[in-house]
N, C-alpha and C positions, 0 to 999 in steps of 0.2 A: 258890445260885451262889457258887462264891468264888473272891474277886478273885486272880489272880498278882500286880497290883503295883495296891496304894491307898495314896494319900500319906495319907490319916485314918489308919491304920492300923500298925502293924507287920505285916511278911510271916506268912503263916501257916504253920504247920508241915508242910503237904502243897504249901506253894507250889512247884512247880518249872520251868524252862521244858522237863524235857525227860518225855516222855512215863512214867508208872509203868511198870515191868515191866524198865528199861531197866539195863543194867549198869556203875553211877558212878563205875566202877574207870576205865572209858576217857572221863568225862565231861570235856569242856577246862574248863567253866564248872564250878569250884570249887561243889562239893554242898555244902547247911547250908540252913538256914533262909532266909536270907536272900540267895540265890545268884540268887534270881529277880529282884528288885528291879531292878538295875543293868540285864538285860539288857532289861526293856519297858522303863524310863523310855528306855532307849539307842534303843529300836526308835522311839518313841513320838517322839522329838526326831529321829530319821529321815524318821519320815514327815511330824513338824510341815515339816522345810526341804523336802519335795518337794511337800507338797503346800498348806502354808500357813493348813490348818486345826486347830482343838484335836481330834486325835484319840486316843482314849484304850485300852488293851487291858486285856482281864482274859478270866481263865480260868475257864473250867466244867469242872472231872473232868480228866481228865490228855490228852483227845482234844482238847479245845474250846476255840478261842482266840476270843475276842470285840470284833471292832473299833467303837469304839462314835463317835458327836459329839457333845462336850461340848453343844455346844448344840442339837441336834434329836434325835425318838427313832428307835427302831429299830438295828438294828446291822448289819454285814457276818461272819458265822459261818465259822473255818477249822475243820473239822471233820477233814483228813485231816494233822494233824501227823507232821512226819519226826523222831525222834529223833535219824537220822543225822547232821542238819544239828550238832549240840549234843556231836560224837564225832569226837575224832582217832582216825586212821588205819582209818578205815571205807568200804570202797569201797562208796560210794552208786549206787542202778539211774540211767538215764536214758533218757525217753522224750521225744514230739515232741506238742506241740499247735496244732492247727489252728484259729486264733485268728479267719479270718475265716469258719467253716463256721459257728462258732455266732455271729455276730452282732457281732464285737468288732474291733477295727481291730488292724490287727499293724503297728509303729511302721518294720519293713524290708521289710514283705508278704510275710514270709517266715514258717514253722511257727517258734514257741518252743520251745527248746531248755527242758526240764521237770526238771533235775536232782535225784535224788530219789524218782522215781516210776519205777517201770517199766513202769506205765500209768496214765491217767486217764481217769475215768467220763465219760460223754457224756449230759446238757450237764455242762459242767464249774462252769457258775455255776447257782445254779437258786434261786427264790424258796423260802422257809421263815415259820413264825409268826413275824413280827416285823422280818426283812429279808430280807434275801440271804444266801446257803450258798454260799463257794468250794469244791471239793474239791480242792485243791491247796494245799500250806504256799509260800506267797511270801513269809510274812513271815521263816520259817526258811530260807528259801533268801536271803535280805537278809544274815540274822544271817550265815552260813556264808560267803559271800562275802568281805560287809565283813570279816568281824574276821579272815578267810584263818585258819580252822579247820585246813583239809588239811596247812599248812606247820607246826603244835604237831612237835614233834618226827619232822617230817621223816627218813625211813630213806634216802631216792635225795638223793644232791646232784651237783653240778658237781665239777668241777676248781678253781673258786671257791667252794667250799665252799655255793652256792647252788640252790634248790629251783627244780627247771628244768621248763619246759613240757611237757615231754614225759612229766612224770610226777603233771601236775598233771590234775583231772578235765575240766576244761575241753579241755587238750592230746590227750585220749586220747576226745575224745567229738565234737573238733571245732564247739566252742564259742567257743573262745577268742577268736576277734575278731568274737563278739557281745556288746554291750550288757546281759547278758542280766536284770544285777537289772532295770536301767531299762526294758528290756521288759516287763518282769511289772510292774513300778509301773505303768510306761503300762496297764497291762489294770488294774488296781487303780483309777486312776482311772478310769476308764471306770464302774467297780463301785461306786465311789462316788458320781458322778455319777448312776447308776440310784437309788440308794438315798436320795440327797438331794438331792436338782434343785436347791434353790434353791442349794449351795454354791458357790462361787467359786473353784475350784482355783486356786491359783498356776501363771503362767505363767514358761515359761524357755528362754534365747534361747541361741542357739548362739554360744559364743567360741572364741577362736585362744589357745592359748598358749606362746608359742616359751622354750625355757630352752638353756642352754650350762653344759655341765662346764667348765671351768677347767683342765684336764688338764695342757696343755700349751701357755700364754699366750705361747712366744718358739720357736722354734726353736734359735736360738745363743744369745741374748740371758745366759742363766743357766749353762750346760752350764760345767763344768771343763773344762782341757786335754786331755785325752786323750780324752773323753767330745765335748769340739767337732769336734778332729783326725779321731771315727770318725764324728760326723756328717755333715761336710762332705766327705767319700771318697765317703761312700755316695751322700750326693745329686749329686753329680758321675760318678761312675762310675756308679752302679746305676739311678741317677733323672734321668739323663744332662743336669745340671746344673753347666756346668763352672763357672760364675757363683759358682757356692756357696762354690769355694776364695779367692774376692775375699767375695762379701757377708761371709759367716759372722764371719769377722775385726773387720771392720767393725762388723757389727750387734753382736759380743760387745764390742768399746770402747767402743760408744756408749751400750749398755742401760747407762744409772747414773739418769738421771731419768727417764727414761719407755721405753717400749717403740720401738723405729725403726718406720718405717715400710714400713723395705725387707722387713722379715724375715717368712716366708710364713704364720706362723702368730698373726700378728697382724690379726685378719678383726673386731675388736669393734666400731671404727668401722662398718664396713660393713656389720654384722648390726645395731646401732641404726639404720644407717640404712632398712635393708628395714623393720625394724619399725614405723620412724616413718612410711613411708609408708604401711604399712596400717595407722596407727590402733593398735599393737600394742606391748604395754612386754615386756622378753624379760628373766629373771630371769639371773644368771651367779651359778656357785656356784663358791669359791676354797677349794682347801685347804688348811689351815691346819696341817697337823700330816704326822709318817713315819713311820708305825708299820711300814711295809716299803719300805723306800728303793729296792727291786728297780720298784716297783709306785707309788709316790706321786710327786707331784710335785718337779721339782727349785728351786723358787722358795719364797721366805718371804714372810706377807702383808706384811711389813715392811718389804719392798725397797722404795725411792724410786720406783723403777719400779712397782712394782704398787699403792703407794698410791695413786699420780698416777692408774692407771688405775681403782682403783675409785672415786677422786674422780669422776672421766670421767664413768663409769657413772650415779651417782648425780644430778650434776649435769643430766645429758641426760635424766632421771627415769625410768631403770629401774633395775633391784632388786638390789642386791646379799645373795649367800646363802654357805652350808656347804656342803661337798664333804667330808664326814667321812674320814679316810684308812682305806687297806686294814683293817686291821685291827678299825676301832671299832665295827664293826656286832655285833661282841658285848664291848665292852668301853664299857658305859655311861659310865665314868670319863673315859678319854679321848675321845668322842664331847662330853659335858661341858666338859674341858679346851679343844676347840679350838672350840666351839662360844664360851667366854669370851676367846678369843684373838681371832675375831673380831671381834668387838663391840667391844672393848677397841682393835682399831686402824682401825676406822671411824667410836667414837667423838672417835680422836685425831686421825681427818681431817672432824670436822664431820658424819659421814655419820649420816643422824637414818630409821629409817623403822617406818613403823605394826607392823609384823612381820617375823622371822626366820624362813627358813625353809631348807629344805638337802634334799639329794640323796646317797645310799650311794656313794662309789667301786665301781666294777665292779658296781651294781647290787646290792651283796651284802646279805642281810637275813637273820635269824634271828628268827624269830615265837615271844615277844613281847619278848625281849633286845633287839633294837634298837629297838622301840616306846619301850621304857623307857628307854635311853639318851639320845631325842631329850626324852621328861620330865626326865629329870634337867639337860639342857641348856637347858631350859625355851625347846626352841624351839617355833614355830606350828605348822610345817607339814611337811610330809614329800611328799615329789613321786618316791620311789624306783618304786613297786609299778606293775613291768612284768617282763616274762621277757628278757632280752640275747638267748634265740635265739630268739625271733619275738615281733613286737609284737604287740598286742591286749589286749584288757581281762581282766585279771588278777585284777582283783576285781568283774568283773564291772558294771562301772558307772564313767561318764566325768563324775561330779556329784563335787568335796569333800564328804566327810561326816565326820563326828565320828569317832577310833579308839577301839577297845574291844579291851581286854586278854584274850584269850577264855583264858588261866590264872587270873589274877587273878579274872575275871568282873568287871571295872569297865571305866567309860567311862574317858576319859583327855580331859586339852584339846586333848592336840595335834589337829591336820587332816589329812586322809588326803587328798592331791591325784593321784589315780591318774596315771600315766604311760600314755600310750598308743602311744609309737614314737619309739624311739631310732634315728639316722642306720646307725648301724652293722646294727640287726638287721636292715635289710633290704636293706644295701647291701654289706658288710661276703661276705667267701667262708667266713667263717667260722661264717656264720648263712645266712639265706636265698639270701645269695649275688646280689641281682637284679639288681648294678650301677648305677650312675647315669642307664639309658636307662627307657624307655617303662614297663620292667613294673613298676618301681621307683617311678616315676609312683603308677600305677593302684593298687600297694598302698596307696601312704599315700593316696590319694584316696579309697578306698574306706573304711578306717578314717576319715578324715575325714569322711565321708557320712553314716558310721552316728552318729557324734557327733551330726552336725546333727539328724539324724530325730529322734533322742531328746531335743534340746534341752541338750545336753551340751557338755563342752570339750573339745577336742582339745589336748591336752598334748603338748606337740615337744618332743623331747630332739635338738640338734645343736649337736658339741661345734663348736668353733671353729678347731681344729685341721683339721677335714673339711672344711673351704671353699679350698683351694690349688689349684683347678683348675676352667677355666670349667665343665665338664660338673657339678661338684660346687654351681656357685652357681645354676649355672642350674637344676639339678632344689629346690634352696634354695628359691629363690623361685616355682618352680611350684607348690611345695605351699601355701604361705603364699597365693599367689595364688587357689588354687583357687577 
């Protein structure tokens, strides 16, 4: 048997994760000796945080993945490796498995979307010498997922220069607002549980987590003159607020030490306050930098105004974060830059906390250029990976897990905190379109449900700006409420 990754050891020279036969020219995970290594230790500390046991992999021949427990014998055997999972721009088959026929609990009672397979043998789990045989690759359907394979050099983009749903395999298989790594985990444990009774899986509870872009923290508050004069027209004539041509004026005098409280797009108070009644801390991320002044914010985090307010924040013990500007999701340097700009004027207001962490402007990402830019900025976490035009699980999974470079073939520190539904993509005419009534509801309700099944977090993106209108606070707090 020889191991793909032994810490006694150095890799061996047949080690690989991805199947022999396979062509390295489209491989994402850098080929060499040693390519193997990074991706099981990575997998390995995957399944330590889901499922809280020493589990360990090693490979047999180029088919045979070997899930083993450090401390009991026998093994769990994946016999039907995908290379595709381990290969940009490869359209992978996809099939459906029917998870309660053969005996196994399905975490939405609904067939498992099988990405990968274009069919699978029946039973799909079946005893062998020594443990269990899946015929299904979950573990490469993990890797492929998390480390967003499909987006390596991306050929379909947005008008934001962004890898959009519609071209993504989830988007085109009708997956995408399934859970679906955590589904296949849920059956994994289930598989381990047959194989070692006495084990102790780690349990995991469902949470709420509300976050706010910073976009646009004032209405009039910051705007120049001529930039005020076409705001306040429009909301008088077009948003039939004649009030605007008195507030506007007003609110732009008065914003020098703190934000007014007349002005509509100041909702921060009011969104700590929902959160503090449900038990709930809501992260707000400020940008600090203009790499497109068409496209970024018009405030500096330096304004007396906006220190005061993330003093605010902080004080009332939620989280202040990064709003990287338009441009930095491929310009590490400047993602860097304002990531230290940051820090730099929160440490000059006292503001102290256990982690940094931030969110793309417009969603924008490039796999693995903006991975690497939130390393160089040495922030924690990352909350970006969602699609702008429908929400749902993008990588497949509503758990933080650890990012992996799948160029490079390395782990990284940062945290991958998947998003699962931005205010706009389902409210927005420019995405789903649902409006603020009943069906609007039902979408985030139902993403919110499939969180819970799985044990997962529901990740809210709603900017602060979207709350000017009761219809808008009112579906706010139905969701939270749910």
């Amino acid at each position: 048997m020889t191991a793909l990754y032994d810490r006694n050891s150095q890799a061996r020279p047949n080690a690989s994760p991805i199947p022999s036969g396979v062509p390295q020219k489209l491989s994402v995970v850098s080929p060499g000796v040693t390519s193997s290594e990074p991706v099981l230790a990575w997998l390995e500390q995957v399944l330590q945080e889901r499922f809280g046991l020493p589990l360990l992999l090693e490979r047999d021949g180029p088919e045979r993945l070997y899930l083993r427990h450090a401390e009991a014998p026998g093994h769990i055997l994946f016999d039907r490796l995908q290379p595709g999972f381990y290969l940009a721009g490869v359209d992978l088959p996809h099939c459906q498995w029917e998870a309660t026929e053969e005996g196994f609990d399905a975490p939405l009672d609904l067939p498992l979307p099988a990405p990968g397979a274009a069919s699978l043998p029946r039973p799909l789990v079946e005893p062998a010498a020594g443990g269990l045989t899946i015929h299904y690759d979950i573990l490469g359907l993990t890797y492929w997922m998390l480390s967003r394979v499909e987006e390596v050099d991306a050929q379909v983009l947005d008008r934001h220069c962004r890898f959009p749903a519609s071209a993504s395999h989830a988007g085109r298989h009708g997956y995408l607002e399934r859970p679906v790594v955590d589904e296949w985990l849920a059956v994994l444990g289930q598989v381990i549980r047959r194989q070692w009774p006495q084990a102790q899986l780690r349990q995991h509870e469902f949470t709420l987590r509300p976050s706010h872009d910073v976009d646009r923290p004032s209405r009039y508050g910051f705007a120049r003159d001529v930039k005020l004069a076409r705001v306040m027209l429009g909301d008088a004539l077009l948003h039939r607020r004649p009030q605007a041509l008195l507030v506007g004026p007003w609110v732009r005098l008065c914003t020098r030490r703190r934000l007014h409280p007349l002005d509509p797009l100041n909702t921060f108070d009011w969104l700590m306050d929902v959160s503090e009644r449900h038990g709930l801390t809501s992260a707000f991320y400020f940008i600090c930098g203009r790499t497109d002044p068409r496209k970024d914010a018009d405030y500096e985090p330096e304004h007396p105004a906006m220190r005061h307010l993330m003093r605010r924040i902080h004080e009332r013990g939620h989280e202040v974060g990064l709003h990287p500007s338009y441009h930095t999701f491929r310009n590490p340097k400047e993602l860097a830059n304002e990531a230290e700009r940051l820090r730099r004027v929160c440490a000059e207001e006292g503001i102290e906390q256990a982690q940094w962490g931030g969110r793309m402007h417009y969603l924008r990402w490039q796999m693995p250029l903006t991975l690497q830019g939130y390393e160089q900025a040495g922030l924690d976490y990352d909350t970006t990976l969602s699609y702008a035009e429908a929400p749902g699980f993008r990588c497949g999974t509503c758990f933080d897990y650890p990012a992996f470079d799948p160029v490079k073939g390395e782990p990284l520190a940062l945290r991958i905190r998947p998003l699962i539904a931005m205010e706009a993509s389902v409210i927005s005419p420019l995405y789903l379109g649902l409006g603020t009534g009943e069906e609007a509801f039902k979408r985030f309700s139902m993403l919110k449900a499939r969180c819970r099944a799985v044990g997962g977090t529901f990740t809210l993106l709603w900017h602060n700006s979207e709350l000017t209108t009761s219809a808008q606070r009112e579906l706010y707090e139905r969701v939270l409420s749910d």
